[in-house]
C-alpha positions as CSV (number, residue, x, y, z in Angstrom):
1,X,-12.1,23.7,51.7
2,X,-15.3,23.3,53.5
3,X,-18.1,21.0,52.5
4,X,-21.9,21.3,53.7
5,X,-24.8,19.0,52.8
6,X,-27.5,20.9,51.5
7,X,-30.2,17.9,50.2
8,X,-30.6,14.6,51.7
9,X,-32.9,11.5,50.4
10,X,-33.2,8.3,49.3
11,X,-32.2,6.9,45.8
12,X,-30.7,4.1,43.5
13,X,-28.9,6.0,41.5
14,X,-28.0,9.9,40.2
15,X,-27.2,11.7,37.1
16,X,-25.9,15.0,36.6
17,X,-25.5,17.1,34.2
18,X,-22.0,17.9,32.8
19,X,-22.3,21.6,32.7
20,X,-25.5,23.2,35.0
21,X,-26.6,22.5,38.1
22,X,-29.0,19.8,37.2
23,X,-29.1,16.3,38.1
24,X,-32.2,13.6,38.4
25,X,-32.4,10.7,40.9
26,X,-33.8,7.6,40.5
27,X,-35.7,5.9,43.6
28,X,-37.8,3.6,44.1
29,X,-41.8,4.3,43.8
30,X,-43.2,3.2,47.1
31,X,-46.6,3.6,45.9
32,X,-46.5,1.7,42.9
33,X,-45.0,-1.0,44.7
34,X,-47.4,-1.5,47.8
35,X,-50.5,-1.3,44.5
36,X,-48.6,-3.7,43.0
37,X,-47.9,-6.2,46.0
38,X,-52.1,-5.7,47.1
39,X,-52.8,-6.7,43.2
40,X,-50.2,-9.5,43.5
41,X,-51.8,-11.0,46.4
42,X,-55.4,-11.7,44.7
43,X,-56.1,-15.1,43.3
44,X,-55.7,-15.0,39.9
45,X,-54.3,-18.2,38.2
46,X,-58.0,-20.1,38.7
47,X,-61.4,-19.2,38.8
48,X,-63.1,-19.4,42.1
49,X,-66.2,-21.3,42.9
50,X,-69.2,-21.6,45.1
51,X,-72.1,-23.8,45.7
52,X,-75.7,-22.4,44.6
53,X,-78.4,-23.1,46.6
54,X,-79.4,-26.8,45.3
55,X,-76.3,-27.4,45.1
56,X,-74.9,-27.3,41.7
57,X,-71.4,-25.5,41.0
58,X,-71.5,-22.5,39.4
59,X,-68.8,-20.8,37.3
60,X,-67.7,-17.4,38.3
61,X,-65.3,-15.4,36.3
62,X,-62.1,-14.5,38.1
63,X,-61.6,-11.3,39.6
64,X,-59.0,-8.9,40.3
65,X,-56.4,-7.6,37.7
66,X,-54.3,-9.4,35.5
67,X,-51.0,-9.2,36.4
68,X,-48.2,-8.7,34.5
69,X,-46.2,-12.0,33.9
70,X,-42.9,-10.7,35.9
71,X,-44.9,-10.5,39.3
72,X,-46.2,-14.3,38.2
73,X,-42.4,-15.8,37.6
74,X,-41.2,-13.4,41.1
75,X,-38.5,-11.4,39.5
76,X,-37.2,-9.3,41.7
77,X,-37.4,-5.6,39.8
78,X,-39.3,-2.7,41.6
79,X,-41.0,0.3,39.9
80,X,-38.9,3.1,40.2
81,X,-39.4,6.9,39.3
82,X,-37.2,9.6,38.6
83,X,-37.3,12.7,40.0
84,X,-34.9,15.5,38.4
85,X,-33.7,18.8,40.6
86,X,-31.9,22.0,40.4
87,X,-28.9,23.8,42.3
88,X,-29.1,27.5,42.5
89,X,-25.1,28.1,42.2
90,X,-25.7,31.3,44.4
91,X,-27.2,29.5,47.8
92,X,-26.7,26.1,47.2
93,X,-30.6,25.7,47.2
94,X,-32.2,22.8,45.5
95,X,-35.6,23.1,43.8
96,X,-37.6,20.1,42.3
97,X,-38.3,20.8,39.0
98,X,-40.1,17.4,38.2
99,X,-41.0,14.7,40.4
100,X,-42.0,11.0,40.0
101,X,-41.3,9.8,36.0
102,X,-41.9,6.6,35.5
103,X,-41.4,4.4,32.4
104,X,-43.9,3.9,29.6
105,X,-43.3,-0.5,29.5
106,X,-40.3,-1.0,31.0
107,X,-38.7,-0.8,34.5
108,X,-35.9,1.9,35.0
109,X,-32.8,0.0,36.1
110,X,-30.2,2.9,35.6
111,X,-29.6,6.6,34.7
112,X,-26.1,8.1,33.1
113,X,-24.4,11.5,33.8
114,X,-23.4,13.8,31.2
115,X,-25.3,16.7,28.5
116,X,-27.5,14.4,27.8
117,X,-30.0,12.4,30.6
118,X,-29.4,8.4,29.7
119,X,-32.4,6.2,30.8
120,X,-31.6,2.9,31.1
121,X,-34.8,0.2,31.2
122,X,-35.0,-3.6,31.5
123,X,-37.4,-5.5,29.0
124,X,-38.6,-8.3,30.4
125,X,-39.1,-11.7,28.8
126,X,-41.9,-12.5,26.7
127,X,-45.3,-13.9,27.9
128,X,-44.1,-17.6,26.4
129,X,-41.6,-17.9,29.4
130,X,-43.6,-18.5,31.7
131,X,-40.4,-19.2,34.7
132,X,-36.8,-17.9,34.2
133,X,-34.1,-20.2,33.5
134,X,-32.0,-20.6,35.8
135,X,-28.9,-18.4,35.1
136,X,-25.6,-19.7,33.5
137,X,-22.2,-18.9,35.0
138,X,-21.7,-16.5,32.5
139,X,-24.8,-14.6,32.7
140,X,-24.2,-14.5,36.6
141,X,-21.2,-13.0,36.2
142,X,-22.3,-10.5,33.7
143,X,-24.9,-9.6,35.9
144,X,-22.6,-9.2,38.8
145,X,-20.3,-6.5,36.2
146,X,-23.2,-4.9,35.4
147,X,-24.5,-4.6,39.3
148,X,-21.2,-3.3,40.1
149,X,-20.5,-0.9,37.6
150,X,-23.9,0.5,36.7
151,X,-25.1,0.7,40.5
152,X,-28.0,-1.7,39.3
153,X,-30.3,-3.5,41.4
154,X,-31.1,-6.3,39.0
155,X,-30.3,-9.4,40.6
156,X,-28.6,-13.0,39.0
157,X,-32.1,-14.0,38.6
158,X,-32.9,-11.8,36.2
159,X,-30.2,-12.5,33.9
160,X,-32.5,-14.6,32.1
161,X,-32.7,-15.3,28.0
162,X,-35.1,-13.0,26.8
163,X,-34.5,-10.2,28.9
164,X,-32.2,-7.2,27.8
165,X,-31.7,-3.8,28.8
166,X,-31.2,-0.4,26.3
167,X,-30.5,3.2,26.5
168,X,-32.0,6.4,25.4
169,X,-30.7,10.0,25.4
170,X,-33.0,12.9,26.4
171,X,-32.8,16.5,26.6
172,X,-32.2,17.6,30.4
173,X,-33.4,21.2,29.3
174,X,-36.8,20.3,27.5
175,X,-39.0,19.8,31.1
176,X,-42.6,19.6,30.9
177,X,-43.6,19.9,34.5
178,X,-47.0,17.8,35.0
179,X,-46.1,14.8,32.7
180,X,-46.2,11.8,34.7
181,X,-43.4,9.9,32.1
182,X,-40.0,10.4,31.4
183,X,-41.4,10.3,27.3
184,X,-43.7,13.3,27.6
185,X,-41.8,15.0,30.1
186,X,-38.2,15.2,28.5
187,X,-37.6,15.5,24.7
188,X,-35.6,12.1,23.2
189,X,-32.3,12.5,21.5
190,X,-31.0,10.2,18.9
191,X,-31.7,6.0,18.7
192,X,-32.0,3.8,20.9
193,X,-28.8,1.2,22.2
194,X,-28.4,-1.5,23.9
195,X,-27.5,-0.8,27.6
196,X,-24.4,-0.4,28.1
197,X,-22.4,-1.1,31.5
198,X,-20.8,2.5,31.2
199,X,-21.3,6.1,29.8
200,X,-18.7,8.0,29.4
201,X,-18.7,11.7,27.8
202,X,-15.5,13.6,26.5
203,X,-15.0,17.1,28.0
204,X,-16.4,19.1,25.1
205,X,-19.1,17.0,25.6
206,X,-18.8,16.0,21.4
207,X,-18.0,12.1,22.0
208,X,-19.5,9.4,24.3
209,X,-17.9,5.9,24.5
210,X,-20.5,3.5,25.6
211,X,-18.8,0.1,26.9
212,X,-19.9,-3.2,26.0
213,X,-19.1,-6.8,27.6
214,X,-17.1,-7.3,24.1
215,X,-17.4,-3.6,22.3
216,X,-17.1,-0.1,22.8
217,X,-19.3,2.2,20.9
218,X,-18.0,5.5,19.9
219,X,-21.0,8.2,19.6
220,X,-21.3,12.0,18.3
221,X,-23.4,14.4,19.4
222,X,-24.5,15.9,16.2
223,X,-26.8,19.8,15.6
224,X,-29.2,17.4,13.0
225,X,-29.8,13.8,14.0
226,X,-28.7,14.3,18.2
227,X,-26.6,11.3,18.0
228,X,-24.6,9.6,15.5
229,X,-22.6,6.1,15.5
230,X,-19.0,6.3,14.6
231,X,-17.3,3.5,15.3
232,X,-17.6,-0.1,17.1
233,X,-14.3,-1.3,18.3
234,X,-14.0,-5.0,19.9
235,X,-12.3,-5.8,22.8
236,X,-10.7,-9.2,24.5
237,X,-12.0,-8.5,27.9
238,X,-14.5,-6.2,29.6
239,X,-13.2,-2.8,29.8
240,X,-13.8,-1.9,33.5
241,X,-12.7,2.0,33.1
242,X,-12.5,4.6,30.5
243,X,-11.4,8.3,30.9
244,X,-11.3,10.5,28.1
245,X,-8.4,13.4,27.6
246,X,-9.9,15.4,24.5
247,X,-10.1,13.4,21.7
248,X,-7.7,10.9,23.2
249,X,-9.8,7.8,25.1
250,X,-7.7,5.8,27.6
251,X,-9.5,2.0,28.4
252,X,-8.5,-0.2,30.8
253,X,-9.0,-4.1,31.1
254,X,-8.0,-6.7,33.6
255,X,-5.0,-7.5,31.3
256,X,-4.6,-4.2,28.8
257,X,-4.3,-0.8,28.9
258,X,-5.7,0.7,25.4
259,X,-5.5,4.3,23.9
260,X,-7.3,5.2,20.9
261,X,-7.7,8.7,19.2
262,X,-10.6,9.0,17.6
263,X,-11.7,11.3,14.6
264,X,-14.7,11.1,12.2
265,X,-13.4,8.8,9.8
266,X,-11.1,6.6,11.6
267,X,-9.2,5.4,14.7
268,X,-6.1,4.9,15.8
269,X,-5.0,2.5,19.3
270,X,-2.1,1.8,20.9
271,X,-1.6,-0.3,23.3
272,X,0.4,0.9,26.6
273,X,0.6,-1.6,29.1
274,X,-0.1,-4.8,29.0
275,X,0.4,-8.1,31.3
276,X,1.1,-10.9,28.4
277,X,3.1,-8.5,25.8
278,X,5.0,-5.8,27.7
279,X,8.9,-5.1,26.7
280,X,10.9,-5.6,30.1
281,X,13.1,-2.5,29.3
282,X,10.1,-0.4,27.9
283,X,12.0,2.4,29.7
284,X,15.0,2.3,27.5
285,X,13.0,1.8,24.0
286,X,14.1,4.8,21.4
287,X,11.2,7.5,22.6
288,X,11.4,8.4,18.1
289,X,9.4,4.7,17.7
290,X,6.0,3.5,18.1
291,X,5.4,3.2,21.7
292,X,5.2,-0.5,23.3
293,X,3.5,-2.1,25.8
294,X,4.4,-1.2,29.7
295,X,3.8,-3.4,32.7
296,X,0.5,-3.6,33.7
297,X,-0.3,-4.3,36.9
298,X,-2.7,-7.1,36.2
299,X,-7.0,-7.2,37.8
300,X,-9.2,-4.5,37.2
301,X,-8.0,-1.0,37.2
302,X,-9.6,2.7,37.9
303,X,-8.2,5.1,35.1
304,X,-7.3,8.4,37.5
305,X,-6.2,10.9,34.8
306,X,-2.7,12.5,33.4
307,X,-0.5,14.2,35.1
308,X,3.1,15.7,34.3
309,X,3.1,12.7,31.3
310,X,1.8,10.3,33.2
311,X,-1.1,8.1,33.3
312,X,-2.4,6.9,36.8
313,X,-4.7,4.6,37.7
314,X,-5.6,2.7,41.1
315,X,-5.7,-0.8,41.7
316,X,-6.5,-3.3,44.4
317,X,-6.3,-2.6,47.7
318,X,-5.5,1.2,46.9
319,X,-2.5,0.9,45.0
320,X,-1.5,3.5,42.5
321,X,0.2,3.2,39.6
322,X,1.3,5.1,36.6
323,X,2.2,4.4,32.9
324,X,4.9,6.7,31.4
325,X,3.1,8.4,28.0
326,X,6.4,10.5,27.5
327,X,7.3,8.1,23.8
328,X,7.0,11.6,21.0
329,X,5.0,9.3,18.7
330,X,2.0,9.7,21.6
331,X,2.3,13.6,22.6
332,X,2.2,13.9,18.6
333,X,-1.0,11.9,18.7
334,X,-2.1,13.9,21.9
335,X,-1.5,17.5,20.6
336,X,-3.1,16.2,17.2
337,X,-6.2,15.0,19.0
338,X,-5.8,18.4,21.7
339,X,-6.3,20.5,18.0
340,X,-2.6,21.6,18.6
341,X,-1.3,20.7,15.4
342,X,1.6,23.4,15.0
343,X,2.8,21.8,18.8
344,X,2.5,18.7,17.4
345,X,4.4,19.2,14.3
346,X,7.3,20.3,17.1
347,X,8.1,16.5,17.6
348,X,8.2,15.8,13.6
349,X,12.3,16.2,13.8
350,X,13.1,13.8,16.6
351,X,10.5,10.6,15.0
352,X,12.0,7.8,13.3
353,X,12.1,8.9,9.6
354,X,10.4,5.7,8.5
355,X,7.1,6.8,10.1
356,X,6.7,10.0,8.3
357,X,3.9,9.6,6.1
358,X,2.5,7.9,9.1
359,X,2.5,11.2,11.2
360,X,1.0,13.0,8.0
361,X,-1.7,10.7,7.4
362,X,-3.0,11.0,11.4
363,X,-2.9,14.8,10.7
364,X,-4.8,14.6,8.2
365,X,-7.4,12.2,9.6
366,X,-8.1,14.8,12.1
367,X,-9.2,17.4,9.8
368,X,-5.2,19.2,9.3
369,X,-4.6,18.8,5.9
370,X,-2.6,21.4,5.5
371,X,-0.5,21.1,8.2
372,X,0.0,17.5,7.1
373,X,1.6,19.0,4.1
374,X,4.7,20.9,6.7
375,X,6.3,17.5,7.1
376,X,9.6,17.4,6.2
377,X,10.6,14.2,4.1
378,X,6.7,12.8,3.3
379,X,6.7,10.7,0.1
380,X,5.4,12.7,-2.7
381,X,2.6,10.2,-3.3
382,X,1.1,11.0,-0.1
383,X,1.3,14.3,-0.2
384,X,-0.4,14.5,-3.6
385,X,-3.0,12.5,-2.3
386,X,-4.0,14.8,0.4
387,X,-3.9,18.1,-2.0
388,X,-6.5,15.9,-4.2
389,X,-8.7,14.7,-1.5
390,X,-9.0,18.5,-0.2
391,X,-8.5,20.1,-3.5
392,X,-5.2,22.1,-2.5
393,X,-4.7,23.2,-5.9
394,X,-2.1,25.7,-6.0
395,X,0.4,22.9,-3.9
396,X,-0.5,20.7,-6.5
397,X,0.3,22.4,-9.4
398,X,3.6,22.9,-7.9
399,X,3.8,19.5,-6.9
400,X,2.1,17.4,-9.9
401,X,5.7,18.2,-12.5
402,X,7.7,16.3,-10.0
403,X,5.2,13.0,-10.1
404,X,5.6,13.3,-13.8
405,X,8.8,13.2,-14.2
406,X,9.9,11.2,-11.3
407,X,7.4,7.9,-12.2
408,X,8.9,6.0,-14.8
409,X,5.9,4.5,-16.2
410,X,2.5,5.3,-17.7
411,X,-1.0,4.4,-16.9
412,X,-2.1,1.4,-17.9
413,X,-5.3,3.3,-19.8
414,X,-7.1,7.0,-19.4
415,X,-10.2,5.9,-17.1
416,X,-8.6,8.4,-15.0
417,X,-7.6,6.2,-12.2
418,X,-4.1,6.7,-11.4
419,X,-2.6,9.3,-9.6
420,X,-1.5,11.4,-12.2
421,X,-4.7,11.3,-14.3
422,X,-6.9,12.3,-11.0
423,X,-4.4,15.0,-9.9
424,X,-4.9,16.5,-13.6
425,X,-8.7,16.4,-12.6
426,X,-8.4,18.5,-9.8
427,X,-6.3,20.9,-11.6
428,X,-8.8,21.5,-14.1
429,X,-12.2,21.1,-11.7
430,X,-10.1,23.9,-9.4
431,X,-9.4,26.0,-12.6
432,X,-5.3,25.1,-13.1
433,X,-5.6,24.2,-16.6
434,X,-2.7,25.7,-18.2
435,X,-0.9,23.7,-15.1
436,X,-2.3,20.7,-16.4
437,X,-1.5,21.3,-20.1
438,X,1.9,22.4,-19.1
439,X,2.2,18.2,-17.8
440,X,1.3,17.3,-21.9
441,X,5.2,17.9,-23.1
442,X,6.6,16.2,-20.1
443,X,4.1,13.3,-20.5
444,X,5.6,12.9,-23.8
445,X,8.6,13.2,-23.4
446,X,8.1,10.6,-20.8
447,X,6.6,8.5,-23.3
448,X,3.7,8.4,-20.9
449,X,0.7,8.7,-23.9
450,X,-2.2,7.4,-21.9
451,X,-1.5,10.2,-19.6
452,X,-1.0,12.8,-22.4
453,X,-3.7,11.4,-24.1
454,X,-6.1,12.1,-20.6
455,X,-4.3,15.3,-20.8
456,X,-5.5,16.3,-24.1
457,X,-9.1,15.1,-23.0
458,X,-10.2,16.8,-20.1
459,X,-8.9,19.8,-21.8
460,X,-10.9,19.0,-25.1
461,X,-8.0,19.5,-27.2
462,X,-8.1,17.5,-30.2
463,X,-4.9,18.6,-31.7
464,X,-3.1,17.3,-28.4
465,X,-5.5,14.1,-29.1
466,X,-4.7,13.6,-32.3
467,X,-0.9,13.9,-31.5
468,X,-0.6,11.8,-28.5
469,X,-2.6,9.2,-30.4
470,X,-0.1,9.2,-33.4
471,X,2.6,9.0,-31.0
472,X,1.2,5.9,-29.7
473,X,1.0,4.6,-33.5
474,X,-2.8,4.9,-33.0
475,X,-3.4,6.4,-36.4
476,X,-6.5,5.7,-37.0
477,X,-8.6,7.1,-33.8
478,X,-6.0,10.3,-34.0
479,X,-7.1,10.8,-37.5
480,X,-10.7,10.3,-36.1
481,X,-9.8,13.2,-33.8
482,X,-7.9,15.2,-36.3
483,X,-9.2,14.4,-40.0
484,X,-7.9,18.0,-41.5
485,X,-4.1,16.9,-40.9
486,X,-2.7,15.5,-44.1
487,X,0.0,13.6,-41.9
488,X,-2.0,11.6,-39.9
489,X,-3.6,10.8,-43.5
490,X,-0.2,9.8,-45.2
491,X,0.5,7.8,-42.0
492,X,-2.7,6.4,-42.1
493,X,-2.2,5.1,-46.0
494,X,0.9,3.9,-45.4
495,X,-0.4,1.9,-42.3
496,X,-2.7,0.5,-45.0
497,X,-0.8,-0.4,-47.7
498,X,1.5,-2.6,-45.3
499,X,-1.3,-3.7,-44.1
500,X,-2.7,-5.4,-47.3
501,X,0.3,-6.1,-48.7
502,X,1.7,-8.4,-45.8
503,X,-2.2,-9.7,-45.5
504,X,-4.1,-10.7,-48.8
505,X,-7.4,-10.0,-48.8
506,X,-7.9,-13.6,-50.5
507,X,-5.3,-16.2,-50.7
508,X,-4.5,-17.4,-54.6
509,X,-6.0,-21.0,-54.1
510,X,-9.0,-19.5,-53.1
511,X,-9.6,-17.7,-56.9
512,X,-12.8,-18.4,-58.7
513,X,-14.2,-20.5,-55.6
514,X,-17.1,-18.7,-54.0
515,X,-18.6,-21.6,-52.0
């Protein structure tokens, strides 16, 4: 493999993008800085004065610009412009599409790789601070993590209160050529974040991870509103690498090695190696278990990628390292993430048996409900649960006799809130009812009448009413619901009679008194 160098230049930082030949470069604007310097250098704090010619001081108004306060407290942050360029993928030859973008406000500190161009600018303090503060040691040495990762030049005298940095997504294809700033010459995406120390973008180019001092964010890329928050998830230290492998992201701390698999609605994490927590024989733990905690190597770490079931990463001085990912529990999660659920299911035999509905509900979570449903020895609670939440009627017609008769007790009313009152919903909003009134002779043979009684009301039969009410020695709403049945009637009367017979209308003693 040879290499040849087809553009050279100067630059702070570069972006590409993940899938053309497209990347921008951010540099500093030499122009903008020597106007600035000659604006800097006129007198501008006081007025100037001069003697008239009898000798009497007159005012003159200052002249020059007004400077912007930044230039008056000396912080060290120089106009930059971004220039963005294409590679023809036949000759290698690079073309300027658009040259020297500057920011609206703010000063450009940074720019992100990936489908999408991230900007990231510094705002300055307010006007009211009129010097920064001198920098804390944890504000230094935030500063210094930033520097480091981000390739920013902002110094430790910047990291001032008041100042903060955020990030905004444009469109790399939307180029207006002319436009002198990146807001009118590339179309925004999505919000605006905080600025982040990293950007990282999963292959499919679906998820982004942005990575926080204390946080990660978790972004879609969504067709309607460009980007979309899906989950923040706190960390104990700052994650100094991230690598994503689909769906599956791998972080990696001075102390922790983190995997999470994240779907739309949840996450899930493990934790795989770890310099507090690790198991000293993680090697001979039963591969059919959750996995546990290897040993990690301890300092900062540079995620490398997997190969042959194997996570390696590089540490100090060059050293590489590797974390075994061969526990079944994790390829299940992996192939589940990879959209390999069939593969996946492949493992199902050889897990512990206690983590079943465990395995069912992460397939699930990613969007496999049906495959969920394949494994062997789930409870049947869960598995009724899934058929409800993604109205799988026809499995749970089959299933819904079994609840029936294997529960023992009945609902505690008909607000339709159990699991056997909202499976009988489903049946009859997916059009099984004569699977849900086939459930009314087991419900009372069960002696379950709430759930006969729900039975008999989301089928609006008031026969079944009327009957499951009786049974319940509710005789007066089943005659309510029934009033043409002359035995709900004689029940009713007989009810009565007892009734006034045990409980006189007016004690004796009470006769004849009507005070």
């Amino acid at each position: 493999m040879t290499f040849r160098m087809i553009a050279a230049g100067q630059g702070g930082a570069v972006a590409w993008h993940s899938q053309l030949g497209r990347f921008a470069v951010l540099s500093v604007d030499e122009v903008e800085v020597t106007r600035r310097a000659r604006a800097a250098s006129m007198v501008t704090d006081s007025p100037r004065k001069k003697l008239a010619f009898f000798g009497k001081s007159d005012d003159v108004a200052p002249t020059g610009p007004t400077l912007p306060h930044f230039f008056k407290h000396e912080v060290n942050l120089q106009p930059r412009a971004l220039a963005i360029y294409d590679i023809a993928l036949d000759n290698g030859m690079c073309t300027r599409v658009v040259e020297k973008l500057s920011s609206d406000q703010h000063v450009i500190a940074h720019v992100f790789s990936g489908p999408l161009l991230g900007v990231v600018r510094v705002a300055l303090p307010e006007e009211k601070n009129k010097a920064p503060s001198t920098p804390t040691a944890t504000s230094s040495t935030a500063s210094t993590v930033e520097g480091t990762i981000t390739g920013s030049s902002i110094t430790r005298g910047e990291s001032t209160t008041g100042m903060h940095t955020y990030l905004e997504f444009y469109d790399w294809d939307t180029v207006s050529s002319g436009a002198a700033t990146i807001s009118s010459a590339l179309k925004k995406v999505g919000a605006t974040f905080p600025g982040p120390f990293l950007v990282e973008w999963e292959k499919s180019n679906k998820f982004a991870v942005l990575v926080y001092p204390k946080k990660l964010t978790v972004v879609k890329r969504t067709q309607e509103s460009g980007i979309s928050l899906l989950h923040d998830i706190m960390t104990t230290r700052p994650v100094h690498s991230a690598l994503w492998v689909h769906h599956t992201l791998f972080t990696a701390t001075e102390d922790e090695i983190q995997c999470y698999f994240i779907c739309g609605s949840r996450y899930f994490s493990f934790c795989v190696a770890s310099t507090t927590c690790f198991h000293d024989s993680a090697m001979n733990v039963p591969l059919a278990e959750f996995p546990v905690a290897q040993r990690h190597p301890g300092g900062p770490l540079k995620l490398l990628g997997i190969f042959q079931e194997k996570l390696f990463i590089c540490g100090l001085h060059q050293s590489i390292y590797s974390v075994d990912l061969k526990n079944e529990v994790l390829q299940f999660c992996m192939f589940v993430a990879q959209g390999l659920p069939k593969r996946a299911l492949e493992f199902v035999p050889h897990i512990s048996e206690e983590l079943l509905d465990w395995l069912a509900s992460f397939l699930e979570a990613f969007g496999f409900p049906a495959d969920a449903l394949q494994v062997q020895g789930m409870s049947l609670h869960l598995k009724i649960s899934i058929c409800i939440k993604h109205m799988l009627v026809h499995t749970l017609a089959d299933l819904v006799s079994s609840l029936v008769t294997n529960s023992s007790e009945d609902s505690v009313d008909v607000l339709g809130a159990s699991l056997t009152q909202r499976a009988c919903a489903a049946l009859c909003r997916g059009g099984q009812e004569a699977a849900c009134l086939a459930l009314f002779p087991l419900c009372m043979q069960s002696k379950k009448w709430n759930d006969g009684l729900y039975i008999a009301m989301i089928v609006n039969d008031k026969g079944l009413m009327a009957q499951a009410l009786s049974l319940k020695k509710d005789v007066t709403h089943a005659l309510c619901a029934n009033k043409r049945n002359p035995d709900l009637e004689a029940q009713w009367n007989q009810q009565m009679d007892i009734y006034t017979t045990t409980h006189a209308i007016r004690p004796a003693q009470f006769t004849g008194n009507w005070k």
